[in-house]
Kinemage of the C-alpha trace (Angstrom):
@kinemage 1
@onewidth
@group {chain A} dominant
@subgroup {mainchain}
@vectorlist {calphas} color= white
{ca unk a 1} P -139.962 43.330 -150.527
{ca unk a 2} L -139.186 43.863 -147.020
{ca unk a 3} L -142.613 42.542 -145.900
{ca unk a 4} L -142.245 39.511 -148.096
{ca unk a 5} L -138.679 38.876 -146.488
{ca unk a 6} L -140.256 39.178 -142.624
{ca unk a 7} L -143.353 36.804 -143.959
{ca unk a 8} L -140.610 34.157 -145.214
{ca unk a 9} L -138.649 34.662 -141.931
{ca unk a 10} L -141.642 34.324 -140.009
{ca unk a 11} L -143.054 31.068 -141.801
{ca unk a 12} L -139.275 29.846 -141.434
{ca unk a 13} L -138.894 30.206 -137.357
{ca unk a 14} L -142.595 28.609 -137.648
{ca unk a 15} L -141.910 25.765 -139.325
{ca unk a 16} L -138.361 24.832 -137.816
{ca unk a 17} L -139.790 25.556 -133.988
{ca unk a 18} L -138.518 23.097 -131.620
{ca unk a 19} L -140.895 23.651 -129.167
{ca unk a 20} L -143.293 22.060 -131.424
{ca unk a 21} L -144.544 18.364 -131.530
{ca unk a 22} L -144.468 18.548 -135.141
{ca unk a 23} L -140.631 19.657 -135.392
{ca unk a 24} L -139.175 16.247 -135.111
{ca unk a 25} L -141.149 14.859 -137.935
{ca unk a 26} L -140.581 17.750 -140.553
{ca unk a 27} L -136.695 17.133 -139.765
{ca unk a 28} L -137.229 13.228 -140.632
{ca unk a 29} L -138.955 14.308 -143.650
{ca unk a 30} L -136.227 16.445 -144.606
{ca unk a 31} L -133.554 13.952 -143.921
{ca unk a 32} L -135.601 11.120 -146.248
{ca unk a 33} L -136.099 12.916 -148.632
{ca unk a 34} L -132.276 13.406 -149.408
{ca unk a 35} L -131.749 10.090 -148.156
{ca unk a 36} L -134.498 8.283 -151.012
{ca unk a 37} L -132.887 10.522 -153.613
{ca unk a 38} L -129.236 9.628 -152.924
{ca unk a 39} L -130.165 6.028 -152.803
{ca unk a 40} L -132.145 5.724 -155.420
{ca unk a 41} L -129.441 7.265 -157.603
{ca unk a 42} L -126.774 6.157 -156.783
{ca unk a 43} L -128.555 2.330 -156.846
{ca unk a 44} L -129.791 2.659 -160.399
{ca unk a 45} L -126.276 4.381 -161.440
{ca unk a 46} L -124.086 1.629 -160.484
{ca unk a 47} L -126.597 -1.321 -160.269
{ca unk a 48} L -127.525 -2.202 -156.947
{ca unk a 49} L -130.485 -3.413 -156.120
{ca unk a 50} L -129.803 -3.268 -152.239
{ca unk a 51} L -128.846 0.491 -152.511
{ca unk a 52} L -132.027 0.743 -154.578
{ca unk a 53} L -134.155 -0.637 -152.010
{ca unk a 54} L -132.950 1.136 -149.308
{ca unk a 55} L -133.596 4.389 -151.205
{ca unk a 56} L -137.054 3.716 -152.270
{ca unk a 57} L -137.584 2.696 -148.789
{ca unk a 58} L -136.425 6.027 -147.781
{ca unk a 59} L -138.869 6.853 -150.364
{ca unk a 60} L -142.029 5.412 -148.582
{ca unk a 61} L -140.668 6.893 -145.629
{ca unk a 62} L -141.644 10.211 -146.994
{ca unk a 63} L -144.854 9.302 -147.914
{ca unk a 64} L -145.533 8.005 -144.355
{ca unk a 65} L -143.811 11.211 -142.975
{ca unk a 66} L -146.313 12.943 -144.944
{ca unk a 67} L -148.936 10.924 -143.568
{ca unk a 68} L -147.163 11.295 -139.724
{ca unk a 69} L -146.952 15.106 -140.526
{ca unk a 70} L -150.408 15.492 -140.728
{ca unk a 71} L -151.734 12.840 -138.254
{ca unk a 72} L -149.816 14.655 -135.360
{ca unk a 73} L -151.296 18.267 -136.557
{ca unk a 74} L -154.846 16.114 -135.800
{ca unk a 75} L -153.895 13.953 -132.796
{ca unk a 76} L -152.739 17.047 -130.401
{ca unk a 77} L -156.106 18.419 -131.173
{ca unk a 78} L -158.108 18.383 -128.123
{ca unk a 79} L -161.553 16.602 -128.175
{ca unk a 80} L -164.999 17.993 -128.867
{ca unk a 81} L -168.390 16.851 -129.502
{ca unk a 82} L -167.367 15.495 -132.709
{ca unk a 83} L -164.877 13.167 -131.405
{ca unk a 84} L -164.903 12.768 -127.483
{ca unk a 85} L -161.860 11.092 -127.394
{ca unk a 86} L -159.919 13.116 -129.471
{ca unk a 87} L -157.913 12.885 -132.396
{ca unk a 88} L -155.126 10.635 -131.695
{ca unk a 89} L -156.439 7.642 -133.524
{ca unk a 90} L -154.992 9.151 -136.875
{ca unk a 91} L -151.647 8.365 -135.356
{ca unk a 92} L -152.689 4.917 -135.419
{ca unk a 93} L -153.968 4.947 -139.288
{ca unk a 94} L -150.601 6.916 -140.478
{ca unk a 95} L -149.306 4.167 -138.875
{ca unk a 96} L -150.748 0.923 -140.395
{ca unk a 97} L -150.911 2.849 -143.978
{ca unk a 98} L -146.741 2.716 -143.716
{ca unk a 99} L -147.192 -0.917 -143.061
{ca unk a 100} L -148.818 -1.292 -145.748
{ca unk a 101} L -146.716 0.843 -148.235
{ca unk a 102} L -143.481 -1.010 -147.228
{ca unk a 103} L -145.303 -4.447 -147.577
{ca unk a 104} L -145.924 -3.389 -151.629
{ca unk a 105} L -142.364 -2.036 -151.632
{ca unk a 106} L -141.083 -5.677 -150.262
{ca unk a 107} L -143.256 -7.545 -153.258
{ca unk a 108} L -142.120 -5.089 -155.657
{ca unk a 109} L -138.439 -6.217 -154.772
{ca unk a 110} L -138.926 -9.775 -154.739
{ca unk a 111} L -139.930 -9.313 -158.363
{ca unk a 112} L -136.684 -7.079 -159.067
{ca unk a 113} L -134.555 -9.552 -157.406
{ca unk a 114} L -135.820 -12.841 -159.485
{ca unk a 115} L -135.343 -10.929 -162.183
{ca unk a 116} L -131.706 -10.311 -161.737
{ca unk a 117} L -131.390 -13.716 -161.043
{ca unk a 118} L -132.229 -14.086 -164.664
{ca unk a 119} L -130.112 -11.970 -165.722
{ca unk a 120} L -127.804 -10.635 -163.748
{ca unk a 121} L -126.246 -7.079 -164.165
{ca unk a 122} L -122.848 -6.476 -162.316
{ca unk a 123} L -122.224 -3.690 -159.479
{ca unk a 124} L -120.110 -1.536 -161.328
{ca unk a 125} L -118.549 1.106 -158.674
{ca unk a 126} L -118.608 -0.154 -155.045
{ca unk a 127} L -116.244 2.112 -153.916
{ca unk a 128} L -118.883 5.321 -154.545
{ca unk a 129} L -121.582 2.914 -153.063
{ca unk a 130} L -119.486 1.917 -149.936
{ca unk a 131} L -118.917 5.432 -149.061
{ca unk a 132} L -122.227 6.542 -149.696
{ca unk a 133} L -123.578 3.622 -147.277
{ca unk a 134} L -121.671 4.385 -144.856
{ca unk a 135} L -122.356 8.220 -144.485
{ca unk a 136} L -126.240 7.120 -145.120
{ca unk a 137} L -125.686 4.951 -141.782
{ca unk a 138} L -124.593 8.030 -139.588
{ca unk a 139} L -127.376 10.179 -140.300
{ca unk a 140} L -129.775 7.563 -139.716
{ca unk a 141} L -127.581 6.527 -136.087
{ca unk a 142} L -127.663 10.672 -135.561
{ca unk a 143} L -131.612 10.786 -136.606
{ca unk a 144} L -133.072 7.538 -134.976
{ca unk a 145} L -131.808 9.162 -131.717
{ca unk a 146} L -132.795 12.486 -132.038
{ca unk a 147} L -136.614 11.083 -132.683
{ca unk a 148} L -136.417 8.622 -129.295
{ca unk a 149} L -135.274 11.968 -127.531
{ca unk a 150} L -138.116 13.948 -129.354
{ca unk a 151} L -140.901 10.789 -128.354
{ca unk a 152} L -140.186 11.205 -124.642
{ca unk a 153} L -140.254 14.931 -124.547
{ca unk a 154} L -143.824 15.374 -126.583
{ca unk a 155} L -145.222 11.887 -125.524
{ca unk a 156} L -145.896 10.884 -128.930
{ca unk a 157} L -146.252 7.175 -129.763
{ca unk a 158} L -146.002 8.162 -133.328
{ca unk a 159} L -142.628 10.064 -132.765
{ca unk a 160} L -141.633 6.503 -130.762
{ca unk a 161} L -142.333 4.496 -133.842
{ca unk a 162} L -140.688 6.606 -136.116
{ca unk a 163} L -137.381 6.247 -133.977
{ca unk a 164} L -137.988 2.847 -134.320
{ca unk a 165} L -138.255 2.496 -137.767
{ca unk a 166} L -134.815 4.894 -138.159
{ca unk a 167} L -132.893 2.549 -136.181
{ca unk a 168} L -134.045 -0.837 -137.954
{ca unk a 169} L -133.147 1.333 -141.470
{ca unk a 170} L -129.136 2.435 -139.695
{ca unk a 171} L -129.291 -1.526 -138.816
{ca unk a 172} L -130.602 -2.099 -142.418
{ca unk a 173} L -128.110 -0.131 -143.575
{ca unk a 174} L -125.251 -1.812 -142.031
{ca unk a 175} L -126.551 -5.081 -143.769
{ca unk a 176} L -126.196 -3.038 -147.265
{ca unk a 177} L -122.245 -2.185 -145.676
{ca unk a 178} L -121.229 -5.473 -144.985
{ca unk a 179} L -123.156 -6.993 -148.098
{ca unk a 180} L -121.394 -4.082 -150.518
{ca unk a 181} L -117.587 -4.968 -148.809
{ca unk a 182} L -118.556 -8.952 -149.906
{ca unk a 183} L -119.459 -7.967 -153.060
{ca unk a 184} L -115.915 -5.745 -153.861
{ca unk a 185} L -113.955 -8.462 -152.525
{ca unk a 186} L -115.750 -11.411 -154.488
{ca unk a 187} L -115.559 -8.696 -157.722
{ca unk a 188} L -111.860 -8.168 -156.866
{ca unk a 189} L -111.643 -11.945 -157.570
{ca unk a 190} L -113.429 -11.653 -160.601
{ca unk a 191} L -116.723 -13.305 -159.608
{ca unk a 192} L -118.800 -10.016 -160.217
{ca unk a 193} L -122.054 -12.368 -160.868
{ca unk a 194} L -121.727 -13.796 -158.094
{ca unk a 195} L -121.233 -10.290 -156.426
{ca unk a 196} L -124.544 -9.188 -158.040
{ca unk a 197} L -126.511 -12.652 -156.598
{ca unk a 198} L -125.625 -11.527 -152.829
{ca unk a 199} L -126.553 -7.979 -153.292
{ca unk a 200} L -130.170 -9.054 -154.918
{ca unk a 201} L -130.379 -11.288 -152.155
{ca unk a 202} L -129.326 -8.866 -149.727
{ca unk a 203} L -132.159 -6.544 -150.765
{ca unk a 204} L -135.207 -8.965 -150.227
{ca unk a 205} L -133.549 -10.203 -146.718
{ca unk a 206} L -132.836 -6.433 -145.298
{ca unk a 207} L -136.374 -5.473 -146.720
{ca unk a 208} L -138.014 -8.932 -145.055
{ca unk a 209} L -135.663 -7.691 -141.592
{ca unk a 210} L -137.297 -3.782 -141.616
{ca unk a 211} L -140.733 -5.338 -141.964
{ca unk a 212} L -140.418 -6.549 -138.282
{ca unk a 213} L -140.695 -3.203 -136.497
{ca unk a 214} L -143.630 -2.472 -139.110
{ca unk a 215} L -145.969 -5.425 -138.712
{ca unk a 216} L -145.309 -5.520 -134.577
{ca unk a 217} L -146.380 -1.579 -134.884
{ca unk a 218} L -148.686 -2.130 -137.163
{ca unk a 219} L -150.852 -5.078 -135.273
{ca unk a 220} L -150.785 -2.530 -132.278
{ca unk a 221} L -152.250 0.606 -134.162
{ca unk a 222} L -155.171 -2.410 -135.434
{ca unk a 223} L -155.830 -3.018 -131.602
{ca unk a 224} L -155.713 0.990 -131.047
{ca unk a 225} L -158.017 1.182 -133.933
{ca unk a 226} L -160.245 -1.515 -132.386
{ca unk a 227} L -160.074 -0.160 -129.120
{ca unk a 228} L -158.466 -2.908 -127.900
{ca unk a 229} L -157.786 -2.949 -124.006
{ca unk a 230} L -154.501 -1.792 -122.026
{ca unk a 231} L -151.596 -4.174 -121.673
{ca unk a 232} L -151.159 -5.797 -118.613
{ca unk a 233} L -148.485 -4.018 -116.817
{ca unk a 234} L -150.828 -0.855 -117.025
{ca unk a 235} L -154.283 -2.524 -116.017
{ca unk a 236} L -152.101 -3.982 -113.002
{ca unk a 237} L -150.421 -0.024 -112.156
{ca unk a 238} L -154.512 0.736 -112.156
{ca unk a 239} L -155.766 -2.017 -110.374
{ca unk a 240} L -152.830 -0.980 -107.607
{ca unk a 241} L -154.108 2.345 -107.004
{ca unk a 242} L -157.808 1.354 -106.600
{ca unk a 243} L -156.118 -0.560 -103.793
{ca unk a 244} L -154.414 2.069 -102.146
{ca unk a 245} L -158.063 3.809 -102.031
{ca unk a 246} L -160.058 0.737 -101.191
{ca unk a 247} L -160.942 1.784 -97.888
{ca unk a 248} L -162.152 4.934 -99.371
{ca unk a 249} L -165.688 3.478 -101.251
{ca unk a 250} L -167.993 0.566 -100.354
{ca unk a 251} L -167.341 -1.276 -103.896
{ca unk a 252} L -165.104 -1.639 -106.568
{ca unk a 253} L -167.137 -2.231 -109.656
{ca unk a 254} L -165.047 -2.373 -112.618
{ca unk a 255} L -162.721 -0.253 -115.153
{ca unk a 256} L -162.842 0.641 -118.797
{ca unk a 257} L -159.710 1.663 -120.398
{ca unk a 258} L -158.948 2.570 -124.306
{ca unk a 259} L -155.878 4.508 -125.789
{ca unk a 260} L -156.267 6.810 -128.838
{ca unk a 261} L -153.050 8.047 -129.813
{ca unk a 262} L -150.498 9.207 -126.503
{ca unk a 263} L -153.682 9.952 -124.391
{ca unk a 264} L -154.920 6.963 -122.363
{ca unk a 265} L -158.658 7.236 -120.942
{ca unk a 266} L -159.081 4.955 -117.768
{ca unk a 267} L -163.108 4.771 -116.443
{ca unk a 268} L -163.865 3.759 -112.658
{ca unk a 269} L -166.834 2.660 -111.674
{ca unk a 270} L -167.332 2.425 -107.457
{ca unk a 271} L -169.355 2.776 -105.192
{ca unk a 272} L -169.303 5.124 -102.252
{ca unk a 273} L -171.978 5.506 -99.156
{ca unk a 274} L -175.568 7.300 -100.308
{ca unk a 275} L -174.662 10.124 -97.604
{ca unk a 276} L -171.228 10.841 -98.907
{ca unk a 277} L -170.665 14.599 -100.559
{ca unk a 278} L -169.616 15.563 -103.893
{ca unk a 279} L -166.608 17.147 -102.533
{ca unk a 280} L -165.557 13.469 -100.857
{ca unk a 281} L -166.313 11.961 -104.206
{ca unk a 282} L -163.967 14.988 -105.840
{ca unk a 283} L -161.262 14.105 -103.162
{ca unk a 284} L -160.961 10.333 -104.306
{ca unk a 285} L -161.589 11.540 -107.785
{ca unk a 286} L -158.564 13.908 -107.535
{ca unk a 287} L -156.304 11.322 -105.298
{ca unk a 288} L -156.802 8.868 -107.955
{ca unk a 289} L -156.033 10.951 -110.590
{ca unk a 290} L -153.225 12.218 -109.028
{ca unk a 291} L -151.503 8.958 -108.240
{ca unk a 292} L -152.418 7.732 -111.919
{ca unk a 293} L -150.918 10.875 -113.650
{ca unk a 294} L -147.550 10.016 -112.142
{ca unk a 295} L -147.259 6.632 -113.313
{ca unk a 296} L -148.556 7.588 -116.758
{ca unk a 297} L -148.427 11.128 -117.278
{ca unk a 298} L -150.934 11.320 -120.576
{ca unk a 299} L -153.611 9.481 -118.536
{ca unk a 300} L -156.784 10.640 -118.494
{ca unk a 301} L -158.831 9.090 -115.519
{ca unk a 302} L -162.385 9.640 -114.919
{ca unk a 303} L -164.444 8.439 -111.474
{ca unk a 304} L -167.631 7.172 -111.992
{ca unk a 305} L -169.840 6.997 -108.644
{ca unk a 306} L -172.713 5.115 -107.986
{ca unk a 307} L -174.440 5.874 -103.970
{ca unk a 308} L -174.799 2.424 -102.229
{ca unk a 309} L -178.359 1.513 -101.411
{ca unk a 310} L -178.258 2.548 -97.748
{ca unk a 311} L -178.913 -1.366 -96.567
{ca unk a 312} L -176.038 -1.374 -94.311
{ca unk a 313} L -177.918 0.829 -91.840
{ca unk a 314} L -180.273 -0.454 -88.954
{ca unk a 315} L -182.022 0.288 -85.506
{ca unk a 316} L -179.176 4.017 -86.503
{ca unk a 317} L -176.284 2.307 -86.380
{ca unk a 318} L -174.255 1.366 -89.839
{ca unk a 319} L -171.940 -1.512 -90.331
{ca unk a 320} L -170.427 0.473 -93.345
{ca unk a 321} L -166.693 -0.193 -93.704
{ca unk a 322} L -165.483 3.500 -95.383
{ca unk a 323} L -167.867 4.805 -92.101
{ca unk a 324} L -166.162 2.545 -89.746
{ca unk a 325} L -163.146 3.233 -91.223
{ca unk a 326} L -163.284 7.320 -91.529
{ca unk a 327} L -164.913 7.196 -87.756
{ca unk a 328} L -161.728 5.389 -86.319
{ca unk a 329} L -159.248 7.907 -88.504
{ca unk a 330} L -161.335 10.651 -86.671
{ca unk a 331} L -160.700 9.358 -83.204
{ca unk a 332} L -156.946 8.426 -84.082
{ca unk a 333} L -156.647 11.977 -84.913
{ca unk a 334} L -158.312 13.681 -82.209
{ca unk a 335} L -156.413 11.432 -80.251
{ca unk a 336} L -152.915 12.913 -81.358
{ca unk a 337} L -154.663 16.472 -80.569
{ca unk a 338} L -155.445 16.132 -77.545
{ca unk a 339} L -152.009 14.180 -76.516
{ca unk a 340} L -150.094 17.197 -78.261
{ca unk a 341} L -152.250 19.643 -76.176
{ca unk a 342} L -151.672 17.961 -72.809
């Protein structure tokens, strides 16, 4: 019995470790899971469909934390033959399937929502539902910020997103707040139906709102998933420190860059003078990916040398720039030397 207990207290520390990437995401599967069931029945209990919704989308949510769960097991594995790149691309297919998952939920509510407008039901308690709402919105404040802190410590896009998605829900969840206040104060007036028409409404309009964040991350995991280039701003932070260096090779050629998951692979192609050494071809390598690190520190930069054809060179003298160029840091050096030792 003893064993068993240590096994269980073992598997416990394990699977609540902070220091883990995976941490966050277990706690915002833990969190919708009560969340879905709490909404869910407490929607169906007293008859509103916004309540509903937000449960059952609370209920995808665990589906796609399932799906986040075990795409961020495979992303921070590191790459091998299989896959030279890696595994962060599953990060991208978690998620465009919770896209996809909330889309259905959004038809699915549509249909509930014409339907009450058939046949409307009336809210029954909005007191329960009003407090419920409103202690649903600080766990999703308290949540939504504890993932944004989580994304920038692990440097996990899929962490990022599921912030994201947390704080449209606690926004989403103030709509079901104001829209459950309009509907006690129209019922207090006896116009329950009319109570019952905004919170149908309500339901399709906060769903159509939440589907923002999940189509704008969802057209970026297609362009991951297509290896789609970097945005701008990055290409130009690249472009910038080729120019720092550009007295450092004969010839900028051109760059390849692709992101799969948090890990962003940037190609160079130059090239340097057919006389240069690997160990000057390792220094720019290393300066490069030194000053490309800082700006982005999941970068992963590789150099790619070609040796010039030598044509620069006649009658023993060379007109080649990086030689001109190292030859006059040489004598501006020696320079300094020999001033300091006089």
């Amino acid at each position: 019995m003893d064993v068993y207990r240590d096994n269980l207290s073992t598997r416990m520390k394990k699977y609540f470790d902070k220091s883990s990437a995976v941490f966050p995401s277990r706690i915002s599967l833990i969190i919708c899971s009560m969340l879905a069931a709490g909404g869910i029945f407490f929607g169906i209990l007293e008859n509103s469909l916004s309540v509903t919704a937000n449960g059952l989308i609370a209920a995808t949510e665990i589906l796609t934390s399932l799906l986040f769960l075990s795409a961020i097991k495979q992303s921070i594995r590191a790459p091998d033959y299989v896959f030279n790149y890696g595994y962060g691309k599953y990060e991208s297919m978690a998620i465009l399937a919770g896209s996809t998952l909330l889309t259905l939920l959004l038809i699915y509510t549509i249909i509930e929502a014409v339907k009450d407008f058939g046949s409307p039901v009336p809210v029954k308690n909005y007191t329960i539902l009003i407090i419920y709402s409103l202690a649903s919105f600080m766990i999703l404040r308290r949540t939504g910020a504890f993932l944004r802190k989580s994304s920038k410590k692990f440097q996990m896009p899929l962490l990022e997103y599921d912030a994201e998605i947390w704080k449209t829900d606690s926004l989403i969840e103030m709509g079901v707040l104001v829209n459950l206040a309009l509907g006690a104060v129209v019922s207090y007036f006896h116009y329950k139906i009319f109570g019952k028409y905004i919170d149908s409404l309500t339901a399709v309009l906060l769903l159509s709102y939440s589907l923002k964040v999940q189509i704008t991350h969802g057209r970026g995991a297609i362009n991951q998933l297509l290896d789609h280039t970097l945005p701008e701003n990055i290409q130009f932070d690249i472009i910038s420190v080729i120019a720092e260096n550009i007295n450092r090779f004969c010839e900028f050629k051109k760059v390849h860059t692709r992101q799969s998951g948090k890990d962003i692979f940037i190609e160079i192609d130059v090239i340097m003078p057919w006389d240069f050494t690997l160990e000057e071809a390792y220094q720019l390598e290393k300066d490069i990916h030194n000053s490309l690190v800082k700006k982005y520190p999941t970068a992963i930069p590789r150099l790619y040398v070609t040796p010039c054809p030598g044509d620069c060179v006649h009658d023993g003298k060379t007109s080649c720039p990086v030689k001109l160029s190292n030859d006059a840091n040489r004598k501006k050096i020696d320079n300094i030397q020999n001033i300091k030792q006089n």
